[in-house]
C-alpha atoms as a printed R data frame, in Angstrom:
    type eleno elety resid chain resno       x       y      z
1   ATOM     1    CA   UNK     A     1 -10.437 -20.801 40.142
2   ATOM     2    CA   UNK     A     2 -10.769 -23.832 38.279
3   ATOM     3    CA   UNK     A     3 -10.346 -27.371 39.885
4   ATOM     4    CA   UNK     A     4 -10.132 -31.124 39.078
5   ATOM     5    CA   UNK     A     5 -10.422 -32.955 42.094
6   ATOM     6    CA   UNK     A     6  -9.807 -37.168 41.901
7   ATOM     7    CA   UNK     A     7 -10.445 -38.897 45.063
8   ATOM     8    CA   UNK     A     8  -9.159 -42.616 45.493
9   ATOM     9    CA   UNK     A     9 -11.348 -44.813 47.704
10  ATOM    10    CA   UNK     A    10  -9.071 -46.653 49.932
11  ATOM    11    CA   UNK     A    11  -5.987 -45.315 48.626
12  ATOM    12    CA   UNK     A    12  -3.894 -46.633 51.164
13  ATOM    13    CA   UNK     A    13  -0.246 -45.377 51.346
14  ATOM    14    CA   UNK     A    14   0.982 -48.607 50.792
15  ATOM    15    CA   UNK     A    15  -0.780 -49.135 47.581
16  ATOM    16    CA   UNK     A    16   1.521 -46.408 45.871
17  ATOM    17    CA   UNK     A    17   5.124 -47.153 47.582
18  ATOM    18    CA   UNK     A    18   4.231 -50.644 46.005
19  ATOM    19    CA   UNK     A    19   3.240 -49.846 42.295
20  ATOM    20    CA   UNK     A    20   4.413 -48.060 39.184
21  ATOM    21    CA   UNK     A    21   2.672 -44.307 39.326
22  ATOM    22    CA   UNK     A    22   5.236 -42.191 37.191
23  ATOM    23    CA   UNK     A    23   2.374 -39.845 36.285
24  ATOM    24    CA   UNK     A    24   1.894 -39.597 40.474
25  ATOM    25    CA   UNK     A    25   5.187 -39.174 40.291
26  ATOM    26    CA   UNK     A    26   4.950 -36.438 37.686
27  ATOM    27    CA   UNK     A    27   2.592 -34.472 39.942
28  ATOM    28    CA   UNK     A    28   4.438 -34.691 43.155
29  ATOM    29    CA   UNK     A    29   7.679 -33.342 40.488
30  ATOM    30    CA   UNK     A    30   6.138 -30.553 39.323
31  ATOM    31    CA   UNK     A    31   3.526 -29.761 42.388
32  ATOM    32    CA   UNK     A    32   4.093 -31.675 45.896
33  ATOM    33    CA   UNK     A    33   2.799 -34.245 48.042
34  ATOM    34    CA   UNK     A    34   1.654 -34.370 51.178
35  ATOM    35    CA   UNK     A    35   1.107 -37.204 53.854
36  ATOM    36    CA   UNK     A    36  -2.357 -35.961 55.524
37  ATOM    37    CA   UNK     A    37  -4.917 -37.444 57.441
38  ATOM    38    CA   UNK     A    38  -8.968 -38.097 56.395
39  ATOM    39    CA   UNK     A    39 -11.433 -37.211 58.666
40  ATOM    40    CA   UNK     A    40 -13.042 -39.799 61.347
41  ATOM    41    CA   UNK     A    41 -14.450 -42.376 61.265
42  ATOM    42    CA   UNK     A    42 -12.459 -43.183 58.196
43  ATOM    43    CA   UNK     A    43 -15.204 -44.201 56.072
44  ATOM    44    CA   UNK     A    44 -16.546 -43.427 52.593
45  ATOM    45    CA   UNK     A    45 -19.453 -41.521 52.984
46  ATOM    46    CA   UNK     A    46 -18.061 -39.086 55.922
47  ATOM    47    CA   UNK     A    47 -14.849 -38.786 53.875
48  ATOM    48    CA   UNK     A    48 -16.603 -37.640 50.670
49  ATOM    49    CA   UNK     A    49 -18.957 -35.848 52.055
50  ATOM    50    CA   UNK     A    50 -15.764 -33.973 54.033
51  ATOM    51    CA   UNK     A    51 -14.381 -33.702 51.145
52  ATOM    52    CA   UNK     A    52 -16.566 -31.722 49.184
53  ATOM    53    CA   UNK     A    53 -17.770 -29.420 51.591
54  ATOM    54    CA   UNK     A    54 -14.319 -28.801 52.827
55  ATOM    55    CA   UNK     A    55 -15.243 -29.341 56.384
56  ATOM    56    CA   UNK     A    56 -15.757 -31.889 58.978
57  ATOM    57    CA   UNK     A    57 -18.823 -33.393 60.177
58  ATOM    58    CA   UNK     A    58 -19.334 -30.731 62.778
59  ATOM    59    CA   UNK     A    59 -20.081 -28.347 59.792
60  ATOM    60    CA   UNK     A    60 -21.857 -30.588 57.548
61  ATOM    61    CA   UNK     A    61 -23.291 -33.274 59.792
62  ATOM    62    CA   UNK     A    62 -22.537 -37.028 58.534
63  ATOM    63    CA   UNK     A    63 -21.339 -38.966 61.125
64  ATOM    64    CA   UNK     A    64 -21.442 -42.565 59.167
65  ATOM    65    CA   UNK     A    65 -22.499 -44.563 56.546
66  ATOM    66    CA   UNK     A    66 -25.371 -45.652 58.379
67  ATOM    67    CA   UNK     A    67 -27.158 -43.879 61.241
68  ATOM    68    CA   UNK     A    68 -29.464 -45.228 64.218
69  ATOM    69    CA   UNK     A    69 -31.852 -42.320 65.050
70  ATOM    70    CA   UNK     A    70 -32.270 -42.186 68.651
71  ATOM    71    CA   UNK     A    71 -34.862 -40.296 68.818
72  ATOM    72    CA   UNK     A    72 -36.797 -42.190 66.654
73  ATOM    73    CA   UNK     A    73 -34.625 -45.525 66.735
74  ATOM    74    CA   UNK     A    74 -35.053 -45.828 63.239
75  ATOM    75    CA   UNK     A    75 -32.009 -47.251 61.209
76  ATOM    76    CA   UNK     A    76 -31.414 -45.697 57.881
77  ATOM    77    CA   UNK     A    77 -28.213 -45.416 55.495
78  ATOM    78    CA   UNK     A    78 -26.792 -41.710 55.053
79  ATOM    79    CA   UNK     A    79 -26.844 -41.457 51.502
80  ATOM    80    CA   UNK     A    80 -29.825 -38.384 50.935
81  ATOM    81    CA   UNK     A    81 -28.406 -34.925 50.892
82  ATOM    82    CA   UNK     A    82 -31.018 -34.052 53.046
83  ATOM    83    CA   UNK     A    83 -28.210 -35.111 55.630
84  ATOM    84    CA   UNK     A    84 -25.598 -32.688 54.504
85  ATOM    85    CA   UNK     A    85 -25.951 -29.556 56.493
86  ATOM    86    CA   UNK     A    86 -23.366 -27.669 54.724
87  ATOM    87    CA   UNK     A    87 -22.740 -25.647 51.242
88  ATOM    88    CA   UNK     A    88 -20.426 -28.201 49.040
89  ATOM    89    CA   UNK     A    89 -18.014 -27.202 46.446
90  ATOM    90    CA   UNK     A    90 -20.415 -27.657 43.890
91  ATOM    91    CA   UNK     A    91 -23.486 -25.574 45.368
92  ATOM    92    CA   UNK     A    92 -20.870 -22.903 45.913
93  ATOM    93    CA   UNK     A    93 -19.126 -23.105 42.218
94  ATOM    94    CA   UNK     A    94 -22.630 -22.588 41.011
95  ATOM    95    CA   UNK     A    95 -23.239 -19.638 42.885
96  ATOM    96    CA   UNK     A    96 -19.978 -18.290 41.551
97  ATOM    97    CA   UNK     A    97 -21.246 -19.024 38.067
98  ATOM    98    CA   UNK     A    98 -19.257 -21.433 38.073
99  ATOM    99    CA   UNK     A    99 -19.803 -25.197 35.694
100 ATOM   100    CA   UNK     A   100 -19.898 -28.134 37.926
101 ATOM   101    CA   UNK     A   101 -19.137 -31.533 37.467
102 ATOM   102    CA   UNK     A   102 -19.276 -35.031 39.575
103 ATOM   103    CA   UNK     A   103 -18.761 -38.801 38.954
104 ATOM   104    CA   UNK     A   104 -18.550 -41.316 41.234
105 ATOM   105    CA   UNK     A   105 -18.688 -44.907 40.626
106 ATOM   106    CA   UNK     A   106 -20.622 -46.128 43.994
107 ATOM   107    CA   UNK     A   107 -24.660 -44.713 43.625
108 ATOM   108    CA   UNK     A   108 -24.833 -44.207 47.326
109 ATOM   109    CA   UNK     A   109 -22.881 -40.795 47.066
110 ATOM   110    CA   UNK     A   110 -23.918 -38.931 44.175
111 ATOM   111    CA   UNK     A   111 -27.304 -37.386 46.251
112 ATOM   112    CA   UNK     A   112 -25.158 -35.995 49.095
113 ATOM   113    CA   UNK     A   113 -22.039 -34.710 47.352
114 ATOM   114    CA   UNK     A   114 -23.567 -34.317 43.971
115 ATOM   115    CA   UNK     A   115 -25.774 -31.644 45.771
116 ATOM   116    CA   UNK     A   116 -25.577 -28.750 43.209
117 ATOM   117    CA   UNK     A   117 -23.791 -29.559 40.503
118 ATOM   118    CA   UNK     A   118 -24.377 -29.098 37.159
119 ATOM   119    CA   UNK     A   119 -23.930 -33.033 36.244
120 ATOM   120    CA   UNK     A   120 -23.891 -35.890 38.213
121 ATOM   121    CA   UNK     A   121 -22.828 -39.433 37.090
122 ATOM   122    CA   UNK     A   122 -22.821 -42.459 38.525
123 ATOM   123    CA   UNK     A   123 -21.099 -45.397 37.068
124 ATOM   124    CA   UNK     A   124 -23.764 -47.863 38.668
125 ATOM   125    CA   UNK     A   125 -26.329 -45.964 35.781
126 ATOM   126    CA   UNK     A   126 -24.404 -44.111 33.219
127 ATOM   127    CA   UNK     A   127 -26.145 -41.898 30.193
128 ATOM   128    CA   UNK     A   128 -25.865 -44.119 27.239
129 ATOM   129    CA   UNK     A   129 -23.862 -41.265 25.028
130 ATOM   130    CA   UNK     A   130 -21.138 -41.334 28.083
131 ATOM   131    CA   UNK     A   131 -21.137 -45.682 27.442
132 ATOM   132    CA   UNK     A   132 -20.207 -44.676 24.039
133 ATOM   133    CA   UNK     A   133 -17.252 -42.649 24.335
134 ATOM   134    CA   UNK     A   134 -15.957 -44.237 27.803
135 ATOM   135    CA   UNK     A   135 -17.249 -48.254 26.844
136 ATOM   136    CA   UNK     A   136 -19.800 -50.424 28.333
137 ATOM   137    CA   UNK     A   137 -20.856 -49.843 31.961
138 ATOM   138    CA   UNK     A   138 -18.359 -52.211 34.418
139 ATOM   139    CA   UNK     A   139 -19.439 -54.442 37.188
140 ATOM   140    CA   UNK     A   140 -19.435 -52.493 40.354
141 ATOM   141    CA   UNK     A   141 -17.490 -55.235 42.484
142 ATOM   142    CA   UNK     A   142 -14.365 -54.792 39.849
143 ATOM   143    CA   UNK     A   143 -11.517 -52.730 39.228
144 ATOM   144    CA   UNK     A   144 -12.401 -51.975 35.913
145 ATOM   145    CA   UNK     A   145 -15.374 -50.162 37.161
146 ATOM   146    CA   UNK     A   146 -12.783 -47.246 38.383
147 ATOM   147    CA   UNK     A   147 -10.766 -46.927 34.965
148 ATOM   148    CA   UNK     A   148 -14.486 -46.378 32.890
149 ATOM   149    CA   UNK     A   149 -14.604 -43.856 35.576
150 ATOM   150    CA   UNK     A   150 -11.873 -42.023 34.538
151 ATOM   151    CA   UNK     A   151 -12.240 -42.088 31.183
152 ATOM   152    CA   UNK     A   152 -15.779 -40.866 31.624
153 ATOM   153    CA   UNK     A   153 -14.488 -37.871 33.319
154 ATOM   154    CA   UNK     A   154 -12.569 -37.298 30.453
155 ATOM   155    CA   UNK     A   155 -15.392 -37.343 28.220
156 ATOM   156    CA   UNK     A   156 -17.247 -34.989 30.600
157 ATOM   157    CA   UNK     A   157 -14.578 -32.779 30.824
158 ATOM   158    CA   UNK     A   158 -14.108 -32.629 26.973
159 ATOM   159    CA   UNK     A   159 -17.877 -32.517 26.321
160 ATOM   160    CA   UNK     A   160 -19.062 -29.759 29.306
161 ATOM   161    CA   UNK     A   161 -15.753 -28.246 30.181
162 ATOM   162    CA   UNK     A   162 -16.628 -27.739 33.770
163 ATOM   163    CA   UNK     A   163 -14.818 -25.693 35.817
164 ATOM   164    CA   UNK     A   164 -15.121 -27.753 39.356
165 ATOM   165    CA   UNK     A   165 -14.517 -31.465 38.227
166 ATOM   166    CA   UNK     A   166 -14.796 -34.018 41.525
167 ATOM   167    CA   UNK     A   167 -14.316 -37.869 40.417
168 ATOM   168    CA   UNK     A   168 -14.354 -40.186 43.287
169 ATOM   169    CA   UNK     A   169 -13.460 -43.904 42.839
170 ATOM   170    CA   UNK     A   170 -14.445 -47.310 44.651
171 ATOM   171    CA   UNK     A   171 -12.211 -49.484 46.618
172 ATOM   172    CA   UNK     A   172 -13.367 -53.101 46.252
173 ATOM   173    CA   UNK     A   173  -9.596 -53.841 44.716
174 ATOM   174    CA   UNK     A   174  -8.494 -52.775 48.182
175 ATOM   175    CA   UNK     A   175 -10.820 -54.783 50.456
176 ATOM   176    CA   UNK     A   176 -10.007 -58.133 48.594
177 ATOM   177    CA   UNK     A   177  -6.249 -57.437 47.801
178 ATOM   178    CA   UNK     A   178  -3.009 -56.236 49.999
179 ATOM   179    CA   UNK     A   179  -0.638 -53.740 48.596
180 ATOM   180    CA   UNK     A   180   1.782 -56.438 48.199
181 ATOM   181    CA   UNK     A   181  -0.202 -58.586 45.744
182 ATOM   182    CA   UNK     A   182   0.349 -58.049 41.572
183 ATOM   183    CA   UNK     A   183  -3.866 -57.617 41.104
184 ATOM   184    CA   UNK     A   184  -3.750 -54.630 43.566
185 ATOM   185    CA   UNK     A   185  -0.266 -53.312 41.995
186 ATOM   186    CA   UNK     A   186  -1.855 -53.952 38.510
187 ATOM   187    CA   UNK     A   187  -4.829 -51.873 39.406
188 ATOM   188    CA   UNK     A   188  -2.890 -48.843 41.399
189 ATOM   189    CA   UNK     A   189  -0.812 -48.525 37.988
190 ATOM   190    CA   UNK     A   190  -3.785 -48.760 35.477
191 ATOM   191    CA   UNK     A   191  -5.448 -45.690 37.709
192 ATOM   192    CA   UNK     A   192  -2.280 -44.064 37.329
193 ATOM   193    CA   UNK     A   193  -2.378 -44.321 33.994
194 ATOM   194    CA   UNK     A   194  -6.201 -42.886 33.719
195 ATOM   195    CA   UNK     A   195  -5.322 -40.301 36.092
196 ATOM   196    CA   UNK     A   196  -2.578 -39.035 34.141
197 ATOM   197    CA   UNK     A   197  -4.926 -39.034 31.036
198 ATOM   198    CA   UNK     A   198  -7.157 -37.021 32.612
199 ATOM   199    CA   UNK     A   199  -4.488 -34.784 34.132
200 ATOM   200    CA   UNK     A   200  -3.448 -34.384 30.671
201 ATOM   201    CA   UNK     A   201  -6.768 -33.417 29.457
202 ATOM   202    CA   UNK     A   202  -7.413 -31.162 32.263
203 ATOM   203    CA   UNK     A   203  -4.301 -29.114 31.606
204 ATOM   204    CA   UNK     A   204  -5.460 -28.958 27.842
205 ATOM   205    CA   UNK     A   205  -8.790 -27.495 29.105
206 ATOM   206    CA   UNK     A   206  -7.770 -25.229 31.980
207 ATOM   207    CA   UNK     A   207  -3.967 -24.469 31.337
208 ATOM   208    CA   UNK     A   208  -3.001 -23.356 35.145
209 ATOM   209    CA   UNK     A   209  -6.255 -25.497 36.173
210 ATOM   210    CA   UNK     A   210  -5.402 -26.928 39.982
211 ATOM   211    CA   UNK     A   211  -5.457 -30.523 40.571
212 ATOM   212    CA   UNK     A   212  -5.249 -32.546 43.934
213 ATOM   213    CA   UNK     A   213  -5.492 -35.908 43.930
214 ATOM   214    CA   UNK     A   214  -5.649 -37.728 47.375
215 ATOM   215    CA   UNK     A   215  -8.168 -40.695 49.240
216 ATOM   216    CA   UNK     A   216 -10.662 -41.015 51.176
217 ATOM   217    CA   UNK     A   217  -9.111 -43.597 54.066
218 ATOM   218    CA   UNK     A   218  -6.648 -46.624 54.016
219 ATOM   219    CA   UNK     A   219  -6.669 -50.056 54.419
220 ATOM   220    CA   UNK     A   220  -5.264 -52.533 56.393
221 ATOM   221    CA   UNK     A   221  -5.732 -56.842 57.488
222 ATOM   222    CA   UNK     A   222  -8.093 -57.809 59.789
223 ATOM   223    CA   UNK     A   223  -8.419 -61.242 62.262
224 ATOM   224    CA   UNK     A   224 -10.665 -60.162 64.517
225 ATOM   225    CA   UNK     A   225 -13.864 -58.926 64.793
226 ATOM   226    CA   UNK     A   226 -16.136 -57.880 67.907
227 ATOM   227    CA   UNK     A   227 -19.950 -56.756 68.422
228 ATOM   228    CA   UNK     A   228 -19.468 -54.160 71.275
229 ATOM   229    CA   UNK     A   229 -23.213 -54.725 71.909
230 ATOM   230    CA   UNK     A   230 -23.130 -58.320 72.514
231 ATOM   231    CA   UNK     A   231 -20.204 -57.584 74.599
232 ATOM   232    CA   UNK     A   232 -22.082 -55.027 77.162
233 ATOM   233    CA   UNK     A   233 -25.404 -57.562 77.412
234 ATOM   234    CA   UNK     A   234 -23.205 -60.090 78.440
235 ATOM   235    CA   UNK     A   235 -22.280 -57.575 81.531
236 ATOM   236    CA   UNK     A   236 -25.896 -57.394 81.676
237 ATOM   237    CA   UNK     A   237 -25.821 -53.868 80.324
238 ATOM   238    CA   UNK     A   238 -28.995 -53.037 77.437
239 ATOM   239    CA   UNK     A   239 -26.829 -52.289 74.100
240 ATOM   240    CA   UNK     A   240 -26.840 -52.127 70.641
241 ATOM   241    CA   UNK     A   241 -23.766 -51.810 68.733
242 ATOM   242    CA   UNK     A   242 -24.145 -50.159 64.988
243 ATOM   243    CA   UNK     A   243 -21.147 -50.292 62.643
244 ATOM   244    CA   UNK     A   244 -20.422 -47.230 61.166
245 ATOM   245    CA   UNK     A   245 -19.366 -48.631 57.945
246 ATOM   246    CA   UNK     A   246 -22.179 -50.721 57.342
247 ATOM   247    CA   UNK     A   247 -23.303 -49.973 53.663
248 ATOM   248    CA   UNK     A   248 -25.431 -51.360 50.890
249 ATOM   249    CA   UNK     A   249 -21.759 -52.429 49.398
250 ATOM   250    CA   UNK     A   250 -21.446 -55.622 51.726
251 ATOM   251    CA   UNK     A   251 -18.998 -57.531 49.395
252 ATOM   252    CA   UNK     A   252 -16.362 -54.883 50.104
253 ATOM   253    CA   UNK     A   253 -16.411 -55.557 53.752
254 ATOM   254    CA   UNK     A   254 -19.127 -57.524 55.307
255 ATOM   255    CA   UNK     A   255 -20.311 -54.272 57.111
256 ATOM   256    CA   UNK     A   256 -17.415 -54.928 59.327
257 ATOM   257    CA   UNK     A   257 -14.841 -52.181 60.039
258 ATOM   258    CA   UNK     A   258 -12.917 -50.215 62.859
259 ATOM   259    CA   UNK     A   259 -15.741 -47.796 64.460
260 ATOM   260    CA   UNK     A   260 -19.120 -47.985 65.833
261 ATOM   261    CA   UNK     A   261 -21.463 -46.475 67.821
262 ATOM   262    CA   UNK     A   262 -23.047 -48.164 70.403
263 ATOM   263    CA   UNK     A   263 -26.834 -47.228 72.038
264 ATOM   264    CA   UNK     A   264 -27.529 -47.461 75.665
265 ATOM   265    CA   UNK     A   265 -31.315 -48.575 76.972
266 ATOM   266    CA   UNK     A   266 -30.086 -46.575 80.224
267 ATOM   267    CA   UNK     A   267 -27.526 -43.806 79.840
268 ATOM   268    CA   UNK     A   268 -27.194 -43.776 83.383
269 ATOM   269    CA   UNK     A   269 -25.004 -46.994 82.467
270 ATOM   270    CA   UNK     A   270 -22.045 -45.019 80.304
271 ATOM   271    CA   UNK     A   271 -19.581 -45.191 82.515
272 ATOM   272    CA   UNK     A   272 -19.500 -48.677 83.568
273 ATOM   273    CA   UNK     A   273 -20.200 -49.298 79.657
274 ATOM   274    CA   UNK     A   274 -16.961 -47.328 78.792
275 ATOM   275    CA   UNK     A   275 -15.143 -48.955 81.471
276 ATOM   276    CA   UNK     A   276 -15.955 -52.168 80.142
277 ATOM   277    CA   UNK     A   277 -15.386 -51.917 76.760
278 ATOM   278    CA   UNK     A   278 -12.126 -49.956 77.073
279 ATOM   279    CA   UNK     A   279 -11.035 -53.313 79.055
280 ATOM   280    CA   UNK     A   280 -11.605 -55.495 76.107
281 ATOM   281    CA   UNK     A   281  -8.781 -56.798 73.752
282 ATOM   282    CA   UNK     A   282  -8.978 -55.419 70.433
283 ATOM   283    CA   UNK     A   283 -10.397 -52.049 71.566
284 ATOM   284    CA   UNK     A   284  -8.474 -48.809 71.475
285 ATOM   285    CA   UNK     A   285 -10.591 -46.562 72.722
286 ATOM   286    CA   UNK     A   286 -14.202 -46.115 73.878
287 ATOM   287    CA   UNK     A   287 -14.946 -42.148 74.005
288 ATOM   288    CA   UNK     A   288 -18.563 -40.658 75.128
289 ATOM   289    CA   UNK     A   289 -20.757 -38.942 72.479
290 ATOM   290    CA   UNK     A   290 -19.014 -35.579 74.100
291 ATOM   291    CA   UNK     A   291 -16.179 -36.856 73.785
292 ATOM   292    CA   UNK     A   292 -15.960 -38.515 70.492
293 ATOM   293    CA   UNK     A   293 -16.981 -34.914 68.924
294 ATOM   294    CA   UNK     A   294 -14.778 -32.833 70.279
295 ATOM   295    CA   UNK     A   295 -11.509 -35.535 69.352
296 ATOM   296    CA   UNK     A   296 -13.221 -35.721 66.100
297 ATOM   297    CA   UNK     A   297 -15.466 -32.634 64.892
298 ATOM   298    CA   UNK     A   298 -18.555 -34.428 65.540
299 ATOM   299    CA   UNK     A   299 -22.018 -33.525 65.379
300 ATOM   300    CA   UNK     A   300 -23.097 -35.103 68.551
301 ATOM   301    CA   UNK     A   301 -26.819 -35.112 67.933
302 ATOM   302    CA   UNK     A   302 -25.655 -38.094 64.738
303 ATOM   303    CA   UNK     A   303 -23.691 -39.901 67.204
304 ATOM   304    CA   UNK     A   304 -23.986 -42.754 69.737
305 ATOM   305    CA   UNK     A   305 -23.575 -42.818 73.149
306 ATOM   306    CA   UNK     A   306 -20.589 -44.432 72.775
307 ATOM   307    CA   UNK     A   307 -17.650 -44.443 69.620
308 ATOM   308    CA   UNK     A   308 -15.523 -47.031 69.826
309 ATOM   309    CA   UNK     A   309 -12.255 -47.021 68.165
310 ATOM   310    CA   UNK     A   310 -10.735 -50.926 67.046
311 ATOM   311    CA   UNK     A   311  -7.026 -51.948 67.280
312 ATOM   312    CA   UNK     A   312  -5.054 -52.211 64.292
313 ATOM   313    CA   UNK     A   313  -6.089 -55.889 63.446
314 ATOM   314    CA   UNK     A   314  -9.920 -55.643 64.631
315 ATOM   315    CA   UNK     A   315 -13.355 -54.761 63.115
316 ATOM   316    CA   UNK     A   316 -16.581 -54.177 64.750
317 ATOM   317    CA   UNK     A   317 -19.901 -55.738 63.449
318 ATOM   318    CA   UNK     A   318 -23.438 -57.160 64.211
319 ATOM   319    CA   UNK     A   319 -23.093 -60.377 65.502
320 ATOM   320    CA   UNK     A   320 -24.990 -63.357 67.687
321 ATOM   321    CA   UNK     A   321 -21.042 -64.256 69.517
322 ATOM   322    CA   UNK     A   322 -19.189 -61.195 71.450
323 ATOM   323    CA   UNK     A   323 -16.025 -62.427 69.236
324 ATOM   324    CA   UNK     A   324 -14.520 -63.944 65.770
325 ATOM   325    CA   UNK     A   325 -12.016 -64.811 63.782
326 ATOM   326    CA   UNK     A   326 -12.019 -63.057 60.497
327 ATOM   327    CA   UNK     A   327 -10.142 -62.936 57.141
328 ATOM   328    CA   UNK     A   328 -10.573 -59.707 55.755
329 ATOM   329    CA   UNK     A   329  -9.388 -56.275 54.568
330 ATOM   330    CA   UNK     A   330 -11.526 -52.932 56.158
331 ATOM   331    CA   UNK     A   331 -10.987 -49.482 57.563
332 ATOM   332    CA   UNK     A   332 -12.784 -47.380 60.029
333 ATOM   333    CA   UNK     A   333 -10.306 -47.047 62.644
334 ATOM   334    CA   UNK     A   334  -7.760 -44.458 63.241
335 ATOM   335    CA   UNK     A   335  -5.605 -46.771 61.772
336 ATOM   336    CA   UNK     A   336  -6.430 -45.992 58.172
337 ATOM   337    CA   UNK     A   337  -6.594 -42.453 58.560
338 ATOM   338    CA   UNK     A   338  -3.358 -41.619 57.003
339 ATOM   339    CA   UNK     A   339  -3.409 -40.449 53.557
340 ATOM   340    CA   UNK     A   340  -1.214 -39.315 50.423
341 ATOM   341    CA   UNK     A   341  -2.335 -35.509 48.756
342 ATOM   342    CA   UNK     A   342  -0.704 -34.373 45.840
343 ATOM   343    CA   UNK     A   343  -1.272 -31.122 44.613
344 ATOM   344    CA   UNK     A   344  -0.480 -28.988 41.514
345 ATOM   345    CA   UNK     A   345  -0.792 -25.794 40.163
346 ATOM   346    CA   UNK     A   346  -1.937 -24.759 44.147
347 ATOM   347    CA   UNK     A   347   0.016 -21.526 44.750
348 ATOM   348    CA   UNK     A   348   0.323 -20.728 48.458
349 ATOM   349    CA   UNK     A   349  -1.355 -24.697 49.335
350 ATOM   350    CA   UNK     A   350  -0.367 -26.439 52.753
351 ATOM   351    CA   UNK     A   351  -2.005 -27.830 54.999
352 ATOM   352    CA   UNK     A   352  -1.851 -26.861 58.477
353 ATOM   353    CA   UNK     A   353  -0.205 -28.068 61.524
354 ATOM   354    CA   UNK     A   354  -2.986 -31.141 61.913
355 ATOM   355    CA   UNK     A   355  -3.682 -31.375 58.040
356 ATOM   356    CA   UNK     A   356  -6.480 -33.402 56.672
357 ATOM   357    CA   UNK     A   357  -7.115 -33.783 53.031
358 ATOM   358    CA   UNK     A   358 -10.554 -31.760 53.064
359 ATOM   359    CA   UNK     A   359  -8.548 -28.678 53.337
360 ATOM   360    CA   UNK     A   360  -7.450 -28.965 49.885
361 ATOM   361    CA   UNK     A   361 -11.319 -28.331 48.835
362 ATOM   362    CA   UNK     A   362 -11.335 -25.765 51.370
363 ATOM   363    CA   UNK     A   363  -8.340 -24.036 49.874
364 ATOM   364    CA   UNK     A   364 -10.812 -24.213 46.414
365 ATOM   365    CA   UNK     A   365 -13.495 -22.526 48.015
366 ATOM   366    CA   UNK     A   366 -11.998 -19.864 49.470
367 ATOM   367    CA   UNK     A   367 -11.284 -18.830 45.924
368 ATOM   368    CA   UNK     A   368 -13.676 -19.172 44.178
């Protein structure tokens, strides 16, 4: 099997019902399209990493974007693919003898789900011959930074012909702009332009090639934000709160989203801590680490004592008040976890009764 996989960070739902996509449209004409959801917490680096070893965290083992050790309480960002305990698509394709290709345009991935491929771009530090062909290398916090993507992947796919192609985006343009503005509509139609060029290429290469297309998590407002940890030391409980989405990216979202784990001094204290923060406006949910990865396919040992889930309109974060007012777009929550999936050339492709978009990689794997 040969497969071209495009995955748009922060590819709300929204952002397509609002803007031109006629070669979206083209795909979901000739293919299908699916609503699915991503995997929790609905963050990049779990997504991604999801995504290419078609499984959830259970299986592969990253939990967040950034992990607190507790038993070393050290604090370190899960980028290394010494985190990923599971084969990806790439390692995988290459044992088939299969070519293998991946591009992202945020650095932070490429060690963890470039892990055994053949080649590995990033557009923070592209090869100079890919510059020349694709154009100069774009400013990370942009939209343009997605669309030299693309058309690198193009130049990849016309230069190496790889068989597994997986091109994951950014989603800055998301954070700063709603689906109803004309800079996020602008951008959602450009990529759908670049995606159908590379579509279009893809077919050239690998006639019945398959192609899914699909995102990582959504987007949504936010006016309030919380530190969960500030919130249990007021009760006189000992707590540290760590956002899950907390990144080296802080322009996108101020390390502020809709999970995090929170760390108990005394875990003899998790029920009145649960009990507490369930209480509080703007929480969902508070789950133990059992619980959170069993809801979730978990691997408890990367996982806090707590997971707590934010409303709709709230984000969690580190800060010296329990509570905030905030301006801001982020994800995290369960209330981003709905994404589109469009697939074609997938014979005998659909996702089960409680689909999530990492079983379109899965499907890829098995047949392989």
């Amino acid at each position: 099997m040969k497969a071209l996989i495009i995955l748009i960070d922060g590819g709300d739902p929204a952002y397509f019902e609002a803007s031109s996509t006629p070669n979206l449209d083209r795909i979901e004409r000739e293919g299908a399209r699916f609503t699915v959801s991503c995997q929790m917490p609905s963050v990049t680096n779990v997504n991604n990493v999801s995504m290419i070893c078609g499984a959830p965290p259970a299986a592969h083992g990253i939990t967040a974007n950034y992990f607190l050790n507790p038993n070393t309480g050290e604090e370190v960002y899960m980028e290394s693919g010494d985190f990923v305990l599971a084969p990806t698509l790439m390692e995988t394709g290459r044992a088939a003898g299969r070519k293998t290709a991946v591009l992202a345009s945020k650095q932070k991935l490429c060690d963890m789900i470039g892990k055994g491929a053949g080649t590995v771009v990033t557009a923070e530090d592209p090869p100079e011959w890919l510059t020349r062909i694709a154009g100069p290398k774009e400013e990370i916090y942009s939209g343009a930074v997605n669309l030299w993507l693309l058309r690198a992947a193009r130049a990849i796919l016309e230069e190496e012909k790889p068989d597994l192609l997986y091109v994951t985006t950014t989603d800055y343009l998301q954070h700063k702009y709603g689906p109803e503005h004309a800079e996020a509509q602008e951008h959602h139609t450009a990529l759908d332009v670049e995606v159908g060029n590379l579509v279009d290429s893809w077919l050239s290469a690998h006639r019945d090639g398959t192609i899914f297309v699909t995102a990582d998590h959504g987007m949504l407002d936010k006016t309030r934000a919380l530190d969960p940890g500030v919130i249990l030391r007021n009760r006189g409980l000992a707590a540290e709160a760590v956002p899950i989405i907390k990144d080296r990216y802080v322009v996108h979202h101020g390390n502020q989203g809709g999970a995090a784990y929170v760390h108990l001094e005394n875990r003899e204290t998790i029920a009145e801590a649960v009990a507490i923060l369930k209480a509080h406006t703007g929480i969902d949910d508070a789950l133990t680490r059992q619980e959170a990865a069993a809801r979730f396919e978990l691997m408890p040992e990367r996982v806090g004592d707590i997971m707590v889930l934010a409303d709709s309109v709230t984000v969690f974060g580190v800060m010296e008040e329990p509570e905030r007012e905030v301006r801001l777009r982020s994800h995290g929550s369960a209330h981003e976890s709905v994404v589109p999936l469009w697939a074609l050339n997938a014979p005998g492709f659909a996702p089960g009764s409680a689909p999530r978009h990492f079983e379109c990689v899965r499907y890829v794997m098995e047949r392989l």
